[in-house]
C-alpha positions as CSV (number, residue, x, y, z in Angstrom):
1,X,0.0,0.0,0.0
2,X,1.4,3.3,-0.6
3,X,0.7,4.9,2.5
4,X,0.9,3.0,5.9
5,X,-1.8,3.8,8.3
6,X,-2.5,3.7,11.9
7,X,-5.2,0.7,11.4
8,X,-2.5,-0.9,9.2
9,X,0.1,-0.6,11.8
10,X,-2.2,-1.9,14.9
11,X,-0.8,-4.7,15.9
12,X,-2.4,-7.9,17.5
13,X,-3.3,-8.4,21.6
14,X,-0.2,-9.7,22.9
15,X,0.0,-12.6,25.1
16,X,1.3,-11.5,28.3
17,X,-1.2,-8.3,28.0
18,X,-4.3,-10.7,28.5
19,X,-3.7,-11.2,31.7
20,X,-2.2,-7.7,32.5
21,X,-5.5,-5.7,33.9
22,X,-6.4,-6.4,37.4
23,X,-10.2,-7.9,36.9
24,X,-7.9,-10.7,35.0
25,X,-5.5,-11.4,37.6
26,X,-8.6,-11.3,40.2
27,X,-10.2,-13.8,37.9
28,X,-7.5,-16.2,38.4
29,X,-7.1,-15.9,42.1
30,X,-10.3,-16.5,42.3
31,X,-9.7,-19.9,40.7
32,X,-6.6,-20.2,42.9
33,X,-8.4,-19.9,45.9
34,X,-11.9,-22.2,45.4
35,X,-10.7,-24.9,43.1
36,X,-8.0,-26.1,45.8
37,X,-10.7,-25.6,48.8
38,X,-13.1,-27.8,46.9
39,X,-10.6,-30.6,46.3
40,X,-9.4,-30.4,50.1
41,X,-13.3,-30.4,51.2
42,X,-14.4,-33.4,49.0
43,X,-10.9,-35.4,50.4
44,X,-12.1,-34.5,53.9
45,X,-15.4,-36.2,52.9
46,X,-14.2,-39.2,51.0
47,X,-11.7,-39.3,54.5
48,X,-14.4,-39.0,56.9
49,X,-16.6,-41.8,55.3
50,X,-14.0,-44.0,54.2
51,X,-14.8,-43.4,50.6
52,X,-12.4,-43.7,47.6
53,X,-12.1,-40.9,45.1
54,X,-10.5,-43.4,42.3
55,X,-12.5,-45.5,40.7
56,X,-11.0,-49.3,41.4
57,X,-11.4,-50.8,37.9
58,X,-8.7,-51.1,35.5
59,X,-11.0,-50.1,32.9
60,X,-12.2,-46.7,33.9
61,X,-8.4,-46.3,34.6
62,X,-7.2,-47.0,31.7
63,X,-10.0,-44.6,29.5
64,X,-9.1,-41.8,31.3
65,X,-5.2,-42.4,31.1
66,X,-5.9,-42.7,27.4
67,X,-8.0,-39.2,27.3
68,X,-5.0,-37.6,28.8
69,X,-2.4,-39.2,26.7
70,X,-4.1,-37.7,23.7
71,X,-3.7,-34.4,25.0
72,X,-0.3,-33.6,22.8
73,X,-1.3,-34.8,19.3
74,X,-4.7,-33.2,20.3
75,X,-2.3,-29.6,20.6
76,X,-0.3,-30.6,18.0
77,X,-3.3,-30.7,15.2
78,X,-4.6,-28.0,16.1
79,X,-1.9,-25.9,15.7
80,X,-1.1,-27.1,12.8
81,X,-4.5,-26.8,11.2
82,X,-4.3,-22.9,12.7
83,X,-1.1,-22.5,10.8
84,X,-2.4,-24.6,7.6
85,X,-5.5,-22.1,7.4
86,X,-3.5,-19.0,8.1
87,X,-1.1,-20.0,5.8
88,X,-3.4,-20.9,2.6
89,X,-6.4,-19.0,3.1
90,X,-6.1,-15.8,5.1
91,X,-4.0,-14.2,1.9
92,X,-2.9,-11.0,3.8
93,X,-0.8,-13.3,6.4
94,X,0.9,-15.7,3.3
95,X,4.7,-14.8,2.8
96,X,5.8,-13.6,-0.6
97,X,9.0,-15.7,-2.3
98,X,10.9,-12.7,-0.7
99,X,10.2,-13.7,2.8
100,X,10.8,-17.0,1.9
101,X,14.8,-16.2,0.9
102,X,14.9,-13.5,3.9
103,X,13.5,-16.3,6.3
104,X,16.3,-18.8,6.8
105,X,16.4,-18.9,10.6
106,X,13.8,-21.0,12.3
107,X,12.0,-19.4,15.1
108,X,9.1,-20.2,17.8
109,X,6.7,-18.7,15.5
110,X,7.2,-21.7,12.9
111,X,6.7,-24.1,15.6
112,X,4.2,-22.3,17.9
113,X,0.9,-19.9,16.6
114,X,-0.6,-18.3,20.1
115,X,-3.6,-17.4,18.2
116,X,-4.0,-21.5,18.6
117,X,-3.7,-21.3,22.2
118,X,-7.3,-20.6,23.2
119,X,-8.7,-23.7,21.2
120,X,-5.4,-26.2,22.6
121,X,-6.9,-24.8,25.9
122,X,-10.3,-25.4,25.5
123,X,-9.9,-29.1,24.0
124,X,-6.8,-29.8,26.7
125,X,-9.9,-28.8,29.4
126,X,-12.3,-31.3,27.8
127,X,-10.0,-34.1,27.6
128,X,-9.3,-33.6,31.3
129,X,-13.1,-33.5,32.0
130,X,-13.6,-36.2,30.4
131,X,-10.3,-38.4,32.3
132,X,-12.0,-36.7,35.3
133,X,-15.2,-38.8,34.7
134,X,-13.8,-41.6,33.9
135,X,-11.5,-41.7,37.0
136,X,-13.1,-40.4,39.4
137,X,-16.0,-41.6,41.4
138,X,-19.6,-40.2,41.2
139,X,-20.2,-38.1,44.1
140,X,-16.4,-36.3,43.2
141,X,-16.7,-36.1,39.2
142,X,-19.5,-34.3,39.2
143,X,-18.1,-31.7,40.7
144,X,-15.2,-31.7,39.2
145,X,-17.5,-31.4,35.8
146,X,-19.2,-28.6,37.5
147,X,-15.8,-26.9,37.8
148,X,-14.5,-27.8,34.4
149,X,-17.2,-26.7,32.2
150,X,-17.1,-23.4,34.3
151,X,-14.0,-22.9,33.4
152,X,-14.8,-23.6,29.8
153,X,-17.5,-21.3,29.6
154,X,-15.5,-18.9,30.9
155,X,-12.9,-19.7,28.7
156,X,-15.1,-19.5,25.5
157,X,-17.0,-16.3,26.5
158,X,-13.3,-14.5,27.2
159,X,-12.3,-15.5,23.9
160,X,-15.8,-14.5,22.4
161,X,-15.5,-11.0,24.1
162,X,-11.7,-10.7,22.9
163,X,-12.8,-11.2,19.5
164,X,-16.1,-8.0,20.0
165,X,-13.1,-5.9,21.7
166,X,-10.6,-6.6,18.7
167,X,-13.2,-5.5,16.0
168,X,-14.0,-2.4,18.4
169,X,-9.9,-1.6,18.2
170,X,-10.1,-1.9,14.3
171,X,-12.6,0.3,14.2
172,X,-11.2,2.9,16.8
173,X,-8.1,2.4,14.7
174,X,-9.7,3.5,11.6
175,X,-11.2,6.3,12.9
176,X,-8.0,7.3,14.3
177,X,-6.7,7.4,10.7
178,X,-8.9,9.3,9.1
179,X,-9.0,11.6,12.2
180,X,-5.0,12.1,11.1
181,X,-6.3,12.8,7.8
182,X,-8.5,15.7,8.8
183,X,-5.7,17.5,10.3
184,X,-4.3,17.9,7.0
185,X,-4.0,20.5,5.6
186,X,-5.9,19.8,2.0
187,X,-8.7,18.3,3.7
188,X,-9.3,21.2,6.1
189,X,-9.1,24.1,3.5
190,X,-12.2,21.7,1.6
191,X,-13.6,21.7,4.9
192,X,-13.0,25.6,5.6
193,X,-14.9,26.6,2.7
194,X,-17.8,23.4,3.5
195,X,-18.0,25.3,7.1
196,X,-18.0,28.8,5.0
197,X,-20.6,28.2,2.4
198,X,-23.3,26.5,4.7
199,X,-23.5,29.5,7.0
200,X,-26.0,32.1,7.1
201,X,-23.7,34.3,9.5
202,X,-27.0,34.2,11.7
203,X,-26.4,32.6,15.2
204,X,-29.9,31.3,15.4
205,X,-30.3,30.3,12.2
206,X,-27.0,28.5,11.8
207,X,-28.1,26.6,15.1
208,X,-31.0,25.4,13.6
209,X,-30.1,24.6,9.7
210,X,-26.4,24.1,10.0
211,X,-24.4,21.2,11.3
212,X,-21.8,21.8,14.3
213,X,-19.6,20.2,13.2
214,X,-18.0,19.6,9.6
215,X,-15.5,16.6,9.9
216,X,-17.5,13.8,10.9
217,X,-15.6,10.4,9.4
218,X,-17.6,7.6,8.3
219,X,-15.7,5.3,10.7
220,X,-16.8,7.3,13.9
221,X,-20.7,6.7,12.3
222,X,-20.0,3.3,12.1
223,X,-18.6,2.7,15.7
224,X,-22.3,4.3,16.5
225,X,-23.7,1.5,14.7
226,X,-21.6,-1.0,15.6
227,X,-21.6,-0.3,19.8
228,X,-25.1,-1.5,19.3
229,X,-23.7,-4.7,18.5
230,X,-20.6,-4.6,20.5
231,X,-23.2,-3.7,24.3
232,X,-25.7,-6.3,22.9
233,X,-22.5,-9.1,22.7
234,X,-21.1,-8.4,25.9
235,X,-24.6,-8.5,27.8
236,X,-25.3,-11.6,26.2
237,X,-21.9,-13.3,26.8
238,X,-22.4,-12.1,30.8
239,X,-26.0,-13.9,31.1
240,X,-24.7,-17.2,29.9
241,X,-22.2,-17.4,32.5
242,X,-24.3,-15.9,34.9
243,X,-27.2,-19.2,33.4
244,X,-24.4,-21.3,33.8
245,X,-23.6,-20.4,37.5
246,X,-26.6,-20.2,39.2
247,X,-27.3,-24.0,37.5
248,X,-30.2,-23.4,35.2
249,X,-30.6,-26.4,33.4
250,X,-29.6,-26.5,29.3
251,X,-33.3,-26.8,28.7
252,X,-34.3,-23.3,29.9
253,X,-31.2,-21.6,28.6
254,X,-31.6,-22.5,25.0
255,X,-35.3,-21.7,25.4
256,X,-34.0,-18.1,27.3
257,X,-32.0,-17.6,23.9
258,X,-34.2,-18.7,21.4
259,X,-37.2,-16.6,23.0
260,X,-34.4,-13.2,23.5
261,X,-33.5,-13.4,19.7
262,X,-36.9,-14.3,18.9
263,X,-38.6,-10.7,20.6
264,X,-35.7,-8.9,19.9
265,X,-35.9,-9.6,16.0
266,X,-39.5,-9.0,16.0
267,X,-38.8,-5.6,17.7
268,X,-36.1,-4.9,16.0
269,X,-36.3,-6.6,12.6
270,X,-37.5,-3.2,10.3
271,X,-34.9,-1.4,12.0
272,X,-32.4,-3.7,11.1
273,X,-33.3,-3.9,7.7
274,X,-33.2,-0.5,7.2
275,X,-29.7,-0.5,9.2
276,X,-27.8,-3.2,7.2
277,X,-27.4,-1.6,4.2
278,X,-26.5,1.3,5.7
279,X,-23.6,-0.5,7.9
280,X,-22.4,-2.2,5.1
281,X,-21.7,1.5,3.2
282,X,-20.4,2.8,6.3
283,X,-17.7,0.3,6.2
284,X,-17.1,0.8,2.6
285,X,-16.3,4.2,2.7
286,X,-14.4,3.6,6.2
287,X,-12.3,1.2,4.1
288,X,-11.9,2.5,0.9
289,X,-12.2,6.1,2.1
290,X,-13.9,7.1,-1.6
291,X,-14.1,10.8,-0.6
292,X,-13.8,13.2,2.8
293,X,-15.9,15.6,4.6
294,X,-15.2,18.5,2.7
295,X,-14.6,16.7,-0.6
296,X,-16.4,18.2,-4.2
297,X,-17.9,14.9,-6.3
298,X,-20.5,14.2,-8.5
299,X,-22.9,11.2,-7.7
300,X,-24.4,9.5,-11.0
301,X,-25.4,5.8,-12.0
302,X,-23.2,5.8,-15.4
303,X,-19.8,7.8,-14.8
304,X,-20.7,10.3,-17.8
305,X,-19.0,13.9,-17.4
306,X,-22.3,15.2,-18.2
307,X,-24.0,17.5,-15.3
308,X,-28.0,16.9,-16.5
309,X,-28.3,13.5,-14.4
310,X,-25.6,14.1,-11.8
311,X,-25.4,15.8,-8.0
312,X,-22.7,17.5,-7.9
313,X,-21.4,19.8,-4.4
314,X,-19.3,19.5,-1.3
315,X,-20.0,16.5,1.0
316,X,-21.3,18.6,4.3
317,X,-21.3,16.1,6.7
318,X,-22.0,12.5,7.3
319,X,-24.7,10.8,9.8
320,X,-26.0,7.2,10.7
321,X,-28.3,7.0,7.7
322,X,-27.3,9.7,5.1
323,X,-24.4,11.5,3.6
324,X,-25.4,15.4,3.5
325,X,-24.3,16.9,-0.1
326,X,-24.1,20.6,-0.4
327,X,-24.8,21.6,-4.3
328,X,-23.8,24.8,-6.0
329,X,-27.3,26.0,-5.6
330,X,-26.7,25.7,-1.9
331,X,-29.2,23.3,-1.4
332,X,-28.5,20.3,1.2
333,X,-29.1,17.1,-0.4
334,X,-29.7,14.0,1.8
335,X,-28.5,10.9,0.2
336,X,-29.0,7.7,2.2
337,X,-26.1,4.9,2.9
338,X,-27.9,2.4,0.9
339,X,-28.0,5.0,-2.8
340,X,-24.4,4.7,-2.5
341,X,-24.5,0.9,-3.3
342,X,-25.5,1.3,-6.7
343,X,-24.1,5.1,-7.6
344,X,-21.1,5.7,-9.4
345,X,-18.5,8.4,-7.2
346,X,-16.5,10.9,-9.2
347,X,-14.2,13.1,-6.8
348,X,-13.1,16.5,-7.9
349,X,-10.8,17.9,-5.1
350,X,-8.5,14.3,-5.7
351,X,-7.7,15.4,-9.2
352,X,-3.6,15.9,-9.1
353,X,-4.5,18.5,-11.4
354,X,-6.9,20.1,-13.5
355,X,-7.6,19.5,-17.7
356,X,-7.8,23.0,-19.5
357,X,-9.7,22.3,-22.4
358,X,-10.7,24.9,-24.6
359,X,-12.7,25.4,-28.3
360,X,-11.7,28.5,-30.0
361,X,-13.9,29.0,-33.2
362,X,-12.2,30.8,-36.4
363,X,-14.3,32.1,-39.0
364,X,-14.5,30.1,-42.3
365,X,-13.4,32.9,-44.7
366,X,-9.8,33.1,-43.0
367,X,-6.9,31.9,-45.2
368,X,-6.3,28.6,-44.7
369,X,-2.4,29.1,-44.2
370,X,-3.5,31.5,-41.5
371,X,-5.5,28.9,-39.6
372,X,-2.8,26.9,-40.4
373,X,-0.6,28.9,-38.3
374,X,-1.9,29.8,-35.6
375,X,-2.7,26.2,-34.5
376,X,1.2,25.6,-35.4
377,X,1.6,28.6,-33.0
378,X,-0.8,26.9,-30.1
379,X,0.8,23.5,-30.3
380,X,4.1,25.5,-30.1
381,X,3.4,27.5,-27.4
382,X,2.0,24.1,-25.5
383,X,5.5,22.6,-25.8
384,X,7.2,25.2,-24.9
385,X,5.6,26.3,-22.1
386,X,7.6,25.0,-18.2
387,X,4.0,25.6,-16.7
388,X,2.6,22.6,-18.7
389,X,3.3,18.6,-18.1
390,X,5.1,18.0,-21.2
391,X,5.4,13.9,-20.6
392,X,1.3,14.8,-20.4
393,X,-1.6,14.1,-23.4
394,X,-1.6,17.2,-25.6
395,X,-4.0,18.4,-27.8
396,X,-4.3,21.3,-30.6
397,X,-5.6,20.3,-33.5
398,X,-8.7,21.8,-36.0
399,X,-11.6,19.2,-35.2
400,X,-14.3,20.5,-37.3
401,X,-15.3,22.9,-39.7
402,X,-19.4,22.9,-39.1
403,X,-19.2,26.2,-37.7
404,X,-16.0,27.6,-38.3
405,X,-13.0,26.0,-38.3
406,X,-12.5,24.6,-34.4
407,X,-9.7,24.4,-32.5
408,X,-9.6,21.9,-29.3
409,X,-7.0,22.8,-26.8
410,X,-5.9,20.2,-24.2
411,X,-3.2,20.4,-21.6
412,X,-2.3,19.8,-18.6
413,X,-0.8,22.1,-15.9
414,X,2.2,21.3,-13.8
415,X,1.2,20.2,-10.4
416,X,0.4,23.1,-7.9
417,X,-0.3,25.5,-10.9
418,X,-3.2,27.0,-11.2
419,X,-5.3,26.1,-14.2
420,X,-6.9,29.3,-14.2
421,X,-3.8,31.3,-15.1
422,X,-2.2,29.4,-17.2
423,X,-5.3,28.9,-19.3
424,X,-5.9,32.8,-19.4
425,X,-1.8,33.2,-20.1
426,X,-2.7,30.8,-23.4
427,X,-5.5,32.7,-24.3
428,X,-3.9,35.7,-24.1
429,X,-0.6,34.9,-26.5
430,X,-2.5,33.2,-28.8
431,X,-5.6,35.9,-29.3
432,X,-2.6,38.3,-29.4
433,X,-1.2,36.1,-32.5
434,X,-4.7,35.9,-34.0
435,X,-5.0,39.7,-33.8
436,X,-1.4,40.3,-35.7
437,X,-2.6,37.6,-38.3
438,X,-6.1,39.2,-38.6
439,X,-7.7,35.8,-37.7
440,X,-10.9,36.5,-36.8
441,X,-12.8,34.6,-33.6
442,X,-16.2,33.1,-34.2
443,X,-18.8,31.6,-31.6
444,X,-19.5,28.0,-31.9
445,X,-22.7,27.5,-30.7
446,X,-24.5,30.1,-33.4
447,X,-25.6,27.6,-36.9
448,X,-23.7,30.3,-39.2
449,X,-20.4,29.1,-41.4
450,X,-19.6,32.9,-41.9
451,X,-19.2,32.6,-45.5
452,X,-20.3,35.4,-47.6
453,X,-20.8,34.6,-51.6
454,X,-17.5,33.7,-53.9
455,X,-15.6,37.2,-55.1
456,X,-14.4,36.7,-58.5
457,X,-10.9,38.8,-57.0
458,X,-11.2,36.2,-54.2
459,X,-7.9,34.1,-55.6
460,X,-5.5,37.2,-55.5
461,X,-6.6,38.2,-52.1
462,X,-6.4,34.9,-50.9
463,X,-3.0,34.9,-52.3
464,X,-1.6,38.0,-50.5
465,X,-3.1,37.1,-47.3
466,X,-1.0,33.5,-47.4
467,X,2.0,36.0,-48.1
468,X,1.4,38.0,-45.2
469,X,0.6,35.2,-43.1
470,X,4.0,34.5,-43.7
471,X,5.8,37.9,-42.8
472,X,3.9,38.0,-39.6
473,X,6.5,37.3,-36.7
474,X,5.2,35.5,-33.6
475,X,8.2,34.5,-31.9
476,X,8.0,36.5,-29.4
477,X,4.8,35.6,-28.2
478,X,6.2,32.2,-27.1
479,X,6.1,31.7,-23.4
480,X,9.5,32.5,-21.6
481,X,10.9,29.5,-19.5
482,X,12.1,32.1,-16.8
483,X,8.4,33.3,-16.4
484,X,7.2,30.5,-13.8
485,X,3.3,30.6,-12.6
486,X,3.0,30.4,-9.0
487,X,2.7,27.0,-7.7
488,X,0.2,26.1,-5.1
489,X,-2.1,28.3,-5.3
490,X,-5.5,27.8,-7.0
């Protein structure tokens, strides 16, 4: 990628930080503490009573022993099929032929992915359940079952609200960067004059018609969006280990979950609707990043240059459902998230720099070797010009003769000058050269050749124009390569 952002750069939850906070460590004492006083209470039972904890038979032995003896190949595949998929079908983690020359050392990371940690864990804990069982007696495994499966569910819902809390990061991240990207300083001027142009310089009317605020970024919309999500996850994840806990059987907690996602899609279900679409182009535009607060674009459906079927203004601001447009009429135009799926975005303010392309009409009763030259002088003064991309498409040529004889102009301006002056510095040389060749200009939109009827004398006065045509000096006309146009400025 060309430019490396702050969501490109955020790197993964480390290890050692998942059990850095102080509800984590708490968590773990906590284990610390009751799983040892329940195994000392239910040996003080089995001691009291004269009970066995161990089952006796050689057979339960020997299934549990066999459980826990599959623990290692148990790691072992998983790791590898971790690795396998990262390697194969997540493409942004395969390694080029270039990391494979400039890897020659082995390290831990070959032999070791900690993103497989979490599922060795959980299968490691029901392969020790399930030895548990086996080996222990009845009034002791089920306790220890008890214990193990709370552990699991802990387990899964940790990893569960890990995975909400790393797809909340990547989307603080993002809006992070585009936050960086507002503080530039070609996205505020756009957003200077967006703030300018929208205001009424009336304090109470400006509270009532104009937004506060000017730089909203499409990912700060979608984090609105998605906390919905994120606070619905986490209270879910919290009930089904508070279900588990206070021992409410299977039965009534599927029922509990079916019934909550059962009302809550009923109540919910239009709003939804209405609010995928509108998520989904959120995170497009957070993504892609197609255009900025402040940005000039034109909206259509086929991509034509043509202004009849388009919007075309600032982008004013953008909410949870619709991207505010600001056209040259100063109208605000509300176009909602889900439009954007199907029109076609053209943005103006991205342009490197801007096409001059210009029609100059000539009347039809100028000498031919006239016309002739001053196009030869246009093309000239293109080419020679250091305020023009020379590497650049060019263009002056006659095109048609309908209405005159037309000359198309096209150029290109050196980047950071301004396509207004150069344009009127062209205009100027080469209606100076028309005027000492006595070329006459000529609208092209009026349906008049400008012809008047054949003069018998017209041969020898077309003859003496050619000849002055050639006298006429236009050298110094051409542009001089000392005479540089400001740069950066529009």
């Amino acid at each position: 990628m060309p430019r490396v952002t702050k969501f490109a750069r955020a790197q993964s939850v480390r290890f050692k930080d998942m059990f850095a906070t102080p509800t984590n460590i708490a968590l773990m004492l906590g284990f610390a503490v009751s799983v040892p006083i329940s195994v000392g209470l239910n040996y003080t039972r089995a001691y009291t009573l004269n009970e066995t904890i161990f089952k006796t038979d050689i057979d339960s032995r020997t299934e549990a022993l066999s459980r826990l003896a599959a623990i290692p190949v148990v790691c072992a595949s998983i790791n590898w099929f971790v690795q396998h998929l990262r390697k194969t079908v997540f493409f942004w983690e395969r390694r080029t032929d270039e990391d494979r020359f400039l890897h020659i050392h082995t390290t831990r990371h070959d032999w070791w992915d900690w993103k497989s940690v979490g599922l060795m864990t959980m299968a490691s804990l029901f392969l020790i359940r399930n030895a548990c069982c086996h080996m222990l007696e009845d009034h002791v495994s089920q306790q220890v079952h008890f214990c193990f499966t709370g552990g699991m569910v802990l387990l899964a819902v940790y990893g569960y609200f890990m995975v909400l809390d790393k797809i909340d990061g990547n989307v603080q991240n993002m809006i992070m960067d585009q936050e960086i990207i507002n503080q530039s300083k070609c996205v505020q001027k756009m957003q200077d004059i967006v703030t300018k142009i929208s205001r009424t310089q009336k304090k109470d009317r400006d509270i009532v018609y104009s937004f506060a605020h000017t730089h909203t970024v499409p990912a700060k919309v979608l984090h609105y969006i998605w906390s919905i999500y994120y606070l619905v996850g986490k209270i879910l994840g919290a009930l089904m280990v508070m279900a588990y806990f206070a021992q409410i059987d299977a039965d009534t907690i599927n029922r509990f979950v079916l019934g909550s996602l059962l009302l809550s899609g009923a109540a919910s279900g239009g709003f939804m609707l209405e609010l995928g679409p509108s998520t989904i182009s959120l995170l497009r535009m957070s993504l892609y990043k197609p255009f900025y607060v402040g940005d000039l674009v034109t909206l259509n459906h086929t991509g034509a240059s043509g202004m009849s079927n388009a919007l075309v203004g600032f982008v004013e601001n953008i909410t949870m459902m619709y991207v505010v447009i600001r056209n040259f009429e100063m109208k605000q135009v509300w176009v909602s998230h889900k439009a954007f799926n199907e029109l076609i975005i053209q943005n103006w303010t991205r342009r490197p720099t801007k096409t001059v392309l210009l029609n100059i009409g000539i009347s039809t009763r100028s000498p031919l070797q006239k016309v002739q030259r001053l196009q030869e002088f246009g093309k000239r003064w293109i080419k020679e010009s250091p305020d023009i991309q020379q590497d650049n498409y060019q263009k002056c040529h006659i095109t048609s003769t309908s209405n005159g004889y037309n000359i198309e102009i096209i150029f290109f301006p050196m980047v950071g000058v301004s396509h207004r002056q150069i344009r009127q510095k062209f205009l100027i040389a080469i209606m100076e050269a028309a005027q000492r060749l006595n070329v006459p200009f000529v609208p092209l939109q009026i349906m008049q050749n400008f012809c008047e009827d054949v003069d018998p004398a017209g041969g020898e006065v077309m003859s003496e124009a050619t000849a002055v045509a050639k006298e006429v000096g236009l050298d110094d006309l051409m542009p001089d390569p000392n005479d540089l146009l400001e740069r950066g400025k529009e």
